[in-house]
GUROKOL-584929 format. One record per residue: residue number from 0; residue in three letters; x, y, z of N, C-alpha, C, CB in turn. Coordinates in nm, 4 decimals, m for minus. Glycine has a CB too. Layout:
// GUROKOL-584929
k  r  n_u  n_v  n_w  ca_u  ca_v  ca_w  c_u  c_v  c_w  cb_u  cb_v  cb_w
NUM  ALA  X  Y  Z  X  Y  Z  X  Y  Z  X  Y  Z
...
***
This chain:
// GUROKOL-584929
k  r  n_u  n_v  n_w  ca_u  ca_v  ca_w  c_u  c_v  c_w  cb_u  cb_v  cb_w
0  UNK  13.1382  11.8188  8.0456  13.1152  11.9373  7.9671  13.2499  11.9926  7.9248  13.0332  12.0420  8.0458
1  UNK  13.2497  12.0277  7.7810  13.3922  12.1080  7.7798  13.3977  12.2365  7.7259  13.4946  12.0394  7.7042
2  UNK  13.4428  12.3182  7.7771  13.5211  12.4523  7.7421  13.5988  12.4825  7.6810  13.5652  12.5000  7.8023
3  UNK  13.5851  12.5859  7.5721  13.6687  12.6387  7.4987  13.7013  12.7703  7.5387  13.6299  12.6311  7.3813
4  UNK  13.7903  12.8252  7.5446  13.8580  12.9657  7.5980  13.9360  13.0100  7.5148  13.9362  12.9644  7.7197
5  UNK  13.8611  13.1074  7.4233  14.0255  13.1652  7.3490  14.0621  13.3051  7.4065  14.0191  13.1932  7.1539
6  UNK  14.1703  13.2960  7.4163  14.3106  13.4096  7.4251  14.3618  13.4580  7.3410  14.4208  13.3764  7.4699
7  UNK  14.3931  13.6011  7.3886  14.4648  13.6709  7.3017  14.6051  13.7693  7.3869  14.3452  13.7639  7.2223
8  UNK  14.6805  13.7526  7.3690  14.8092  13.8153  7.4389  14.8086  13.9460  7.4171  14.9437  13.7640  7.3921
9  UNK  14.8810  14.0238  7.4981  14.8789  14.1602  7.4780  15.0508  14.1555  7.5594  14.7206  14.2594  7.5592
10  UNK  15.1476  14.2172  7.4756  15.2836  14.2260  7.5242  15.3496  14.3376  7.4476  15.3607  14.0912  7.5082
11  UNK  15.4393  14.4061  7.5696  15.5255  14.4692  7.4793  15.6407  14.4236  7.3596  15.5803  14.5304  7.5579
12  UNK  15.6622  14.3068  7.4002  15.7037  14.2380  7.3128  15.6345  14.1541  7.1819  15.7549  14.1774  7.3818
13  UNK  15.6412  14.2417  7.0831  15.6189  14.1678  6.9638  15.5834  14.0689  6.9143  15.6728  14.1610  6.9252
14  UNK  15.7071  13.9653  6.9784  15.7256  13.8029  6.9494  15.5741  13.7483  7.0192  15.8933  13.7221  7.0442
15  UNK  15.5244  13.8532  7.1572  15.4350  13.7787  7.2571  15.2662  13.8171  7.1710  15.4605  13.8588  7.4537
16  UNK  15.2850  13.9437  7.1159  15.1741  14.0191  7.1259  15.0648  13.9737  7.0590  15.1970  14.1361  7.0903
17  UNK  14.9686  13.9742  7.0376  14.8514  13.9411  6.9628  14.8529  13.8119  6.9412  14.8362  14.0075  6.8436
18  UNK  14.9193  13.7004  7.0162  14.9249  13.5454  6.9947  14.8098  13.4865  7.0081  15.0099  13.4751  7.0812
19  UNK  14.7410  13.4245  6.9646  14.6045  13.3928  6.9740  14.6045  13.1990  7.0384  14.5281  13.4284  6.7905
20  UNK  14.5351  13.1461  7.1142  14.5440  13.0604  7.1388  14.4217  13.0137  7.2252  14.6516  13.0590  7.1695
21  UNK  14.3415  12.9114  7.1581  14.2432  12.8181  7.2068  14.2504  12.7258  7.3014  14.2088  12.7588  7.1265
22  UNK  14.2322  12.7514  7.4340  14.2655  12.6336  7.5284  14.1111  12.5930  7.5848  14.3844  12.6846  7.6654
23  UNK  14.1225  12.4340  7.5891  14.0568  12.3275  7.6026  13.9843  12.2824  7.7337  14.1364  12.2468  7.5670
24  UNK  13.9245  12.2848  7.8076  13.9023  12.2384  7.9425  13.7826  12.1135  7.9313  13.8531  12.3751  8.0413
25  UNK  13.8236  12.0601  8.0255  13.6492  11.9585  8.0314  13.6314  11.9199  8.1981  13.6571  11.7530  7.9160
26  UNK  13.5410  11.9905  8.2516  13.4606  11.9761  8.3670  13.4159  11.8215  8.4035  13.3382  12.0644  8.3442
27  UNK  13.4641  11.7434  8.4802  13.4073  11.6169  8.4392  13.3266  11.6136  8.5498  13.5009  11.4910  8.4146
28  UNK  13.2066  11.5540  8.5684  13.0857  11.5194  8.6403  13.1093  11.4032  8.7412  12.9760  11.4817  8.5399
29  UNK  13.1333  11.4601  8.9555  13.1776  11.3544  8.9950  13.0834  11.2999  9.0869  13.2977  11.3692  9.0398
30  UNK  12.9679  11.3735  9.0540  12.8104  11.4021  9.1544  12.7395  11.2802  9.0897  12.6988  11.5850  9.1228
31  UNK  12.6812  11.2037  9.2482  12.6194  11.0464  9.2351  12.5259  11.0836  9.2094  12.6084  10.9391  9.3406
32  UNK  12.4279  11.0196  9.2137  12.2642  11.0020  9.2425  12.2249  10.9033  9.3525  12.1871  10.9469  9.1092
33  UNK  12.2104  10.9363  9.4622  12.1550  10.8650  9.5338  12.0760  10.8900  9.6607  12.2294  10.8029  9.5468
34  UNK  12.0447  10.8511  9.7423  11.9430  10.8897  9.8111  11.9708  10.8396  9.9872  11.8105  10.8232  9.7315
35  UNK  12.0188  10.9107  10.0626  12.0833  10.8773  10.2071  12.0052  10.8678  10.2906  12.1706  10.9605  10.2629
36  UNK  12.0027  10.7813  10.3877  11.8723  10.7564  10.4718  11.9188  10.6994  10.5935  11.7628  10.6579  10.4038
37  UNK  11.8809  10.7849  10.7089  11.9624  10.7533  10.8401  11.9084  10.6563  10.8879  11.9726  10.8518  10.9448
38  UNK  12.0120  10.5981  11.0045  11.9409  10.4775  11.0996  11.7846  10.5138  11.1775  12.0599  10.4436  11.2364
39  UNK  11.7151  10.4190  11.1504  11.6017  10.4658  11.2679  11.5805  10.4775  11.3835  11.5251  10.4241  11.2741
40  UNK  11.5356  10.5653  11.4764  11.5867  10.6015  11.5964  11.5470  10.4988  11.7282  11.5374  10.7447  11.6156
41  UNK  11.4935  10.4039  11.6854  11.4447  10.2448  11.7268  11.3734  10.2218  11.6926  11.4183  10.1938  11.8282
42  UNK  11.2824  10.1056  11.7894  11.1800  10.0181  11.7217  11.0616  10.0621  11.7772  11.1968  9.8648  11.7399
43  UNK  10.9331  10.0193  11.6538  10.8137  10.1201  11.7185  10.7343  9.9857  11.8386  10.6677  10.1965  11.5501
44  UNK  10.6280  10.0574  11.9067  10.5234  9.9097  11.9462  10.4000  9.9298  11.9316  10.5228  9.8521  12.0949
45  UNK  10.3283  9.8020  11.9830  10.2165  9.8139  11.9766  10.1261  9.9190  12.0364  10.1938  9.7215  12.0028
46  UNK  10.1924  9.9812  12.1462  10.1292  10.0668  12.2166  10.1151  10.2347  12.1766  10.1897  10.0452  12.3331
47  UNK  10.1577  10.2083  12.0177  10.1482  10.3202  11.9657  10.2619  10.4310  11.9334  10.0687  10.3603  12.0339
48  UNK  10.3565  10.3280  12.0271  10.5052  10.3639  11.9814  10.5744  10.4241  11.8510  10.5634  10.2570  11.9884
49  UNK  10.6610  10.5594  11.8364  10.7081  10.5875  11.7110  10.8869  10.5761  11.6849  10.6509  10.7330  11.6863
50  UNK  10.8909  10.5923  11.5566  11.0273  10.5542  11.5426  11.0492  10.6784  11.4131  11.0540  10.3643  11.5012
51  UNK  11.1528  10.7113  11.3856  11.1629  10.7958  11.2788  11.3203  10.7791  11.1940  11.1358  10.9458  11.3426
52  UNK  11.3652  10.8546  11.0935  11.4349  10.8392  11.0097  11.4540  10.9626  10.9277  11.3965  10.7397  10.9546
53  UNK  11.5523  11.0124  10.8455  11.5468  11.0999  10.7766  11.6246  11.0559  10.6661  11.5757  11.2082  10.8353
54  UNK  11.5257  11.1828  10.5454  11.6169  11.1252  10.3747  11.6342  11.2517  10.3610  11.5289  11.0340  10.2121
55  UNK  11.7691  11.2477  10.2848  11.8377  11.3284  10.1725  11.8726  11.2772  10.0317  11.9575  11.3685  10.2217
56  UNK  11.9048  11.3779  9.9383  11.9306  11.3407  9.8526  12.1071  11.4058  9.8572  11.8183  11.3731  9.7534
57  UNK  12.1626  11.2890  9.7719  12.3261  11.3085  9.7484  12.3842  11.4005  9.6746  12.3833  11.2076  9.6941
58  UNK  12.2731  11.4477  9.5390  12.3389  11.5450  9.4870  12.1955  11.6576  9.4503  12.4404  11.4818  9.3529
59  UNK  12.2261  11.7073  9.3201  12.1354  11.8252  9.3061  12.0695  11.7760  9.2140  12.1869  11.9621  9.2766
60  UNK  11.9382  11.7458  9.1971  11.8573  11.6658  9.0695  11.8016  11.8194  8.9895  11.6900  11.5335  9.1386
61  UNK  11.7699  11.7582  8.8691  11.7540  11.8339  8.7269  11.6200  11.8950  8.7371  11.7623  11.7318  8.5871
62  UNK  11.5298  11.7922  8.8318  11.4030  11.8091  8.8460  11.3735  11.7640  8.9330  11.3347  11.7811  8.7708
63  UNK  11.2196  11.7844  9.0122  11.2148  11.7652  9.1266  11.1643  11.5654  9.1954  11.1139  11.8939  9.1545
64  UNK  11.1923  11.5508  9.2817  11.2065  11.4090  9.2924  11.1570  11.3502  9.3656  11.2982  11.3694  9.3046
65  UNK  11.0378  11.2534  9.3931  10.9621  11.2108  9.4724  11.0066  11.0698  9.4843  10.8328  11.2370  9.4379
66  UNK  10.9813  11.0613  9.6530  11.0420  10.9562  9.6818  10.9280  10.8985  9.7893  11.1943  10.9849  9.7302
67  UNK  10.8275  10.7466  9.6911  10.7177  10.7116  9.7831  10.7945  10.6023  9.9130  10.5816  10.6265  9.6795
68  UNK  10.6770  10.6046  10.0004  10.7543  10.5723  10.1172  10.6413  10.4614  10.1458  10.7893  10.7037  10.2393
69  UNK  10.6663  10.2919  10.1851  10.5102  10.1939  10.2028  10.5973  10.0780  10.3061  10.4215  10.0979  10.0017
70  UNK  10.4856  10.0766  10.4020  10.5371  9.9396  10.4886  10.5006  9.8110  10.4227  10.4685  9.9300  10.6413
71  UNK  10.5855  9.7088  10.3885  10.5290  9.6031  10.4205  10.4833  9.4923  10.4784  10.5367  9.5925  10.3990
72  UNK  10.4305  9.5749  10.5747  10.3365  9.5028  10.6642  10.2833  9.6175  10.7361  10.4017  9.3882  10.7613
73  UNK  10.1324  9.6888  10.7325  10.0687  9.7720  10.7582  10.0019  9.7494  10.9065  9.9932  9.7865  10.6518
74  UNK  9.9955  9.5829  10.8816  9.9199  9.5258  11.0611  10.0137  9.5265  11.1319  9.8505  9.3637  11.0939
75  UNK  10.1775  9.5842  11.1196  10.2761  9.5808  11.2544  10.2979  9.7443  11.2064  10.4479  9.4458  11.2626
76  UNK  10.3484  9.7794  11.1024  10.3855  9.9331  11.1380  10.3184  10.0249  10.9910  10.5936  9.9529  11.1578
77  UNK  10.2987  10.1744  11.0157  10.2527  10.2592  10.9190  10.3944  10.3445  10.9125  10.1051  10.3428  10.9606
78  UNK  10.3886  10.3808  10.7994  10.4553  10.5437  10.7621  10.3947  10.6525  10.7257  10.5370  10.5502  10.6608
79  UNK  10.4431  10.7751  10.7617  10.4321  10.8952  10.7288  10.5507  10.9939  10.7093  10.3564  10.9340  10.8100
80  UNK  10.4953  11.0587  10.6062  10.4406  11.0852  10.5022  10.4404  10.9613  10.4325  10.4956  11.1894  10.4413
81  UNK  10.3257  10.9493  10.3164  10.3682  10.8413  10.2267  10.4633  10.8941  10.1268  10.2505  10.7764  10.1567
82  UNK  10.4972  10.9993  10.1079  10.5925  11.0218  9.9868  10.6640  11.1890  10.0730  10.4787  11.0426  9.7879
83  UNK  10.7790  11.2006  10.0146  10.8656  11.3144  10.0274  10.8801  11.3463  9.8760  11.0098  11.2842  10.1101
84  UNK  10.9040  11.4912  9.8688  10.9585  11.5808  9.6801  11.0846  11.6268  9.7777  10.8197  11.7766  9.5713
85  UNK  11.1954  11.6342  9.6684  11.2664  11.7259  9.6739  11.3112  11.8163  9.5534  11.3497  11.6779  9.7289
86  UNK  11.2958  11.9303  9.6091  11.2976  12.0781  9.5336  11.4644  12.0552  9.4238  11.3131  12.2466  9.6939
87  UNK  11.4951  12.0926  9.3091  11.5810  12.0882  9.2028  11.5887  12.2441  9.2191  11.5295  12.0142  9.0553
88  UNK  11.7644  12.2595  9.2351  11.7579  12.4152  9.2210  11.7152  12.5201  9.3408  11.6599  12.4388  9.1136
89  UNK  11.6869  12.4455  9.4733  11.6189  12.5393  9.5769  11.6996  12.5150  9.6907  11.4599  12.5118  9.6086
90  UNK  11.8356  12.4009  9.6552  11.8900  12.3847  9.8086  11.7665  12.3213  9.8704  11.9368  12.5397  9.8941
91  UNK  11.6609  12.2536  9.9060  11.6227  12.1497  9.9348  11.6573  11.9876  9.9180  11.5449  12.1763  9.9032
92  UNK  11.7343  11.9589  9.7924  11.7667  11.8211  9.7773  11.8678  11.7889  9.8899  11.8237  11.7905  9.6328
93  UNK  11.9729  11.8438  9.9767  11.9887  11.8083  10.1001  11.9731  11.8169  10.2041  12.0338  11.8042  10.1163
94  UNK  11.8216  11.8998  10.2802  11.8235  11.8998  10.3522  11.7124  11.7506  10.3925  11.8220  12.0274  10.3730
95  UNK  11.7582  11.7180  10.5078  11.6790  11.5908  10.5993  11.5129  11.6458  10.5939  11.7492  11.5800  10.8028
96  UNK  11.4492  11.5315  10.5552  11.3473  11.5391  10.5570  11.2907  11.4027  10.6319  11.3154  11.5732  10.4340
97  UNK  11.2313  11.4509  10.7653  11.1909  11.3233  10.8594  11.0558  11.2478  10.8193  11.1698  11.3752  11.0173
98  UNK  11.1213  11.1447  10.8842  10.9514  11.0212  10.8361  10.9501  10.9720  10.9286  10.9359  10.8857  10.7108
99  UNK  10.8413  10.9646  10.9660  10.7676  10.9083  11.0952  10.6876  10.7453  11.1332  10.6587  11.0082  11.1042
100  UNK  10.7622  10.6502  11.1780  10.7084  10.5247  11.1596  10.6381  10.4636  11.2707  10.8036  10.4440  11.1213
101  UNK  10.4892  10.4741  11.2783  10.4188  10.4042  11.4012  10.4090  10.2714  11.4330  10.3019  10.4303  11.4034
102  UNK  10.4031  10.2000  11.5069  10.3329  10.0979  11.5464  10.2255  10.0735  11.5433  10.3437  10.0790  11.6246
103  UNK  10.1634  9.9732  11.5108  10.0183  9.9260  11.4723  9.9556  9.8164  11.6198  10.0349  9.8197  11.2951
104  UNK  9.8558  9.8136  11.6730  9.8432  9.6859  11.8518  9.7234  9.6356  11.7166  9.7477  9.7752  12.1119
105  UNK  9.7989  9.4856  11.7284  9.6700  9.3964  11.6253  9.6810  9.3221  11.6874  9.6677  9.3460  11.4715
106  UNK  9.6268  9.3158  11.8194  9.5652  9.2426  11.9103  9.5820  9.0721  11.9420  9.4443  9.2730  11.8764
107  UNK  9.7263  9.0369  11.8793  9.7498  8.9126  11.8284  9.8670  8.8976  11.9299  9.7777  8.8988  11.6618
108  UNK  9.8951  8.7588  12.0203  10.0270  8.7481  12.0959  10.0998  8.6595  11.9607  10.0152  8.6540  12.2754
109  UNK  10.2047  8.7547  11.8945  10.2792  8.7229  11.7910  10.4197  8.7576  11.8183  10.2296  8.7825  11.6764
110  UNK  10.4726  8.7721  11.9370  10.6192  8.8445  11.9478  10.6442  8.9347  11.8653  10.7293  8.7649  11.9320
111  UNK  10.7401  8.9865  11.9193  10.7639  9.1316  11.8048  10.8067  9.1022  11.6538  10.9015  9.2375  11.8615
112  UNK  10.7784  9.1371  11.5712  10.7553  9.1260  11.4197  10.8252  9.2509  11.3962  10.5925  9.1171  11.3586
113  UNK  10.9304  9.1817  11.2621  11.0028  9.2806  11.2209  10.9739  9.2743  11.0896  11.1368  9.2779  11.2545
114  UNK  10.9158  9.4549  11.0402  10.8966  9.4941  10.9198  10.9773  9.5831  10.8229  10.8018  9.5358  10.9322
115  UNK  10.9171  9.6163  10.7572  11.0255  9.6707  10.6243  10.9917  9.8399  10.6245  10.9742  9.5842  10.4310
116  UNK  11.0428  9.9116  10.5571  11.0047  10.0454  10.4970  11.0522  10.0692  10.4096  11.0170  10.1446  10.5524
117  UNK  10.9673  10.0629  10.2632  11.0591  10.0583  10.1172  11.0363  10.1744  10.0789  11.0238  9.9530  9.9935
118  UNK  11.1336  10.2452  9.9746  11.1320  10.3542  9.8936  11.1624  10.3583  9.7571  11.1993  10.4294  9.9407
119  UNK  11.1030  10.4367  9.7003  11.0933  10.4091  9.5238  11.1229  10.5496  9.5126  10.9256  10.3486  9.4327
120  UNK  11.2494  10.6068  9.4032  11.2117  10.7413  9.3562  11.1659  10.7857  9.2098  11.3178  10.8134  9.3825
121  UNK  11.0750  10.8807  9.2166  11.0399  10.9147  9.0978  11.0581  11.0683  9.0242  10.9184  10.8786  9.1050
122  UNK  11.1373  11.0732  8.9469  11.1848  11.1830  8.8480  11.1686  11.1789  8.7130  11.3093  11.2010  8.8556
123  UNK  11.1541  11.3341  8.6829  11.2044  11.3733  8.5307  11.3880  11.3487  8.5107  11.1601  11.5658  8.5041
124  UNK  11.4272  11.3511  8.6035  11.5621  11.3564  8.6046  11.5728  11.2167  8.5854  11.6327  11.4197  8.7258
125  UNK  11.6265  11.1390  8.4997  11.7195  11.0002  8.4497  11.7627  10.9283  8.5633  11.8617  11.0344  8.3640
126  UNK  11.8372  10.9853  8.5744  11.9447  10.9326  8.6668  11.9161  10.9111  8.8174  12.0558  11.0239  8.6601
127  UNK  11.7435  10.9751  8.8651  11.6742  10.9467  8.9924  11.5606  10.8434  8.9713  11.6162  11.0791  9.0532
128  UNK  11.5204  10.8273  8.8684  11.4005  10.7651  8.7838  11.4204  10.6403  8.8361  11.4020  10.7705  8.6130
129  UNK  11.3097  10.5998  8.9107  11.3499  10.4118  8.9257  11.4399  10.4247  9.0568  11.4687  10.3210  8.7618
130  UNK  11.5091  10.4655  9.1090  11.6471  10.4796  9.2022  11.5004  10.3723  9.2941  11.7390  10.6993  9.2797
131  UNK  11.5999  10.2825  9.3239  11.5421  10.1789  9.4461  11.6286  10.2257  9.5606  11.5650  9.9946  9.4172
132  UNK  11.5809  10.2524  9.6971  11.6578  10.2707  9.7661  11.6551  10.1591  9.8924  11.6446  10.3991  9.7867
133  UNK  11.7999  10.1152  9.9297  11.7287  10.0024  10.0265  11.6588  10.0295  10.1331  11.8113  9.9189  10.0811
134  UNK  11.6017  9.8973  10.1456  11.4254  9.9039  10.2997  11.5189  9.9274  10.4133  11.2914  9.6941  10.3537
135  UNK  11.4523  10.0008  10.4850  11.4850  9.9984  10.6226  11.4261  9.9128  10.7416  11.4684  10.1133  10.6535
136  UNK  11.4729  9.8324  10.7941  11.4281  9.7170  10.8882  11.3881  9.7724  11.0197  11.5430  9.6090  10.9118
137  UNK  11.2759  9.7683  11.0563  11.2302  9.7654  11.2152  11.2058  9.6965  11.2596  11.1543  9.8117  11.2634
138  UNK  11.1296  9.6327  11.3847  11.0844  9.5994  11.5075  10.9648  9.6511  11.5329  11.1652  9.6314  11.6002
139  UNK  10.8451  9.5581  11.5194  10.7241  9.6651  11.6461  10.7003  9.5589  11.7979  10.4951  9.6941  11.5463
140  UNK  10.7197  9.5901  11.8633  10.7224  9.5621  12.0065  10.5892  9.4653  12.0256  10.7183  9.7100  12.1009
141  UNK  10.5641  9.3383  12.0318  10.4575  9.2684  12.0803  10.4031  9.3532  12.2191  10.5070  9.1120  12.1077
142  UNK  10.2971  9.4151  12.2654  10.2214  9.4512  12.4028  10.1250  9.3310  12.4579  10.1227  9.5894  12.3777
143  UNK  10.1208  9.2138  12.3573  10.0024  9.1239  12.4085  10.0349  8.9832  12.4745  9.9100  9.0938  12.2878
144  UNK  9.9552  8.9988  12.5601  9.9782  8.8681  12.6402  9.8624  8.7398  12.6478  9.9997  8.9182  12.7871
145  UNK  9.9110  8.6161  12.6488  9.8410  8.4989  12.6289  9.7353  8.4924  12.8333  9.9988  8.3403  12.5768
146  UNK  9.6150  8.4784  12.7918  9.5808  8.4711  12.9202  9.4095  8.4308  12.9064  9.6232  8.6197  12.9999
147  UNK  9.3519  8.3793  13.0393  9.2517  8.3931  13.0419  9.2308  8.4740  13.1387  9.1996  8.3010  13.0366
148  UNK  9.0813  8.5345  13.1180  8.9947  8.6016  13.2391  8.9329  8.4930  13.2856  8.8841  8.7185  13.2038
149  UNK  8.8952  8.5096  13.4002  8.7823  8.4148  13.5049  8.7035  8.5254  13.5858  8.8730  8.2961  13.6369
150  UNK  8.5988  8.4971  13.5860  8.4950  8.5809  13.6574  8.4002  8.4669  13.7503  8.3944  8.6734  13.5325
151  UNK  8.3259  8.5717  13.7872  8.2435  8.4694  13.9160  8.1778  8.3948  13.7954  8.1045  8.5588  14.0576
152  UNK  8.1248  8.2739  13.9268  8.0050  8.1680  13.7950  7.8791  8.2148  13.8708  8.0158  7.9330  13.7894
153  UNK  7.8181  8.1981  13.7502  7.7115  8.2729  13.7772  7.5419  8.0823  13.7753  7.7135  8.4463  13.6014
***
């Protein structure tokens, strides 16, 4: 953005006084767009185990900015919320906003399976529009064990 500022001198001196002069400025723009997302606080399990994470945004968006949130793989872990907004203009675009990632027991002896948590953001604002943000990698804890029962014979 640039600025124009005009001046006008005021001096007892003559030579200074009423000098008129247009000075120039340009504000240059050093604010990213992007979207910060902490480590997760471990891995979830089958036993219903949770894990969590928090997003911010890096700078101040134009408009407000939704950011959907999807596992891929729903039979090892869920998220919540499925989507976060952040407020444009309210001092909300940095504060942490937590997400909550469960473990799924699908009854399968599969060792622990490591899944994804992707995020997409969506704005009026340009420059958030589309923003892919990278997946975050978990762990859900296998609880199942290979076995038989035996009972009396009947």
């Amino acid at each position: 953005v640039v600025y124009i500022v005009s001046c006008t001198t005021t001096s007892p001196d003559g030579g200074y006084s009423g000098a008129v002069a247009d000075l120039t400025f340009t504000n240059e723009d050093d604010d990213t767009s992007s979207v910060t997302v902490s480590s997760v606080s471990g891995h979830t399990d089958e036993g219903g185990g949770t894990a969590t994470l928090s997003v911010k945004l890096s700078s101040d968006p134009l408009g407000p900015v939704t950011i959907a949130l999807s596992s891929n793989d729903t039979g090892e872990g869920t998220v919540s919320p499925a989507s976060l907004v952040f407020g444009s203009g309210y001092g909300t675009w940095n504060v942490n906003q937590v997400v909550t990632i469960s473990g799924v027991d699908d009854v399968i002896v599969d060792g622990d399976m490591v899944y994804a948590i992707a995020m997409l953001a969506t704005s009026g604002d340009a420059s958030y529009e589309g923003l892919t943000v990278d997946k975050v990698v978990t762990n859900d804890d296998d609880n199942d064990t290979a076995g038989v029962t035996l009972g009396p014979r009947s």
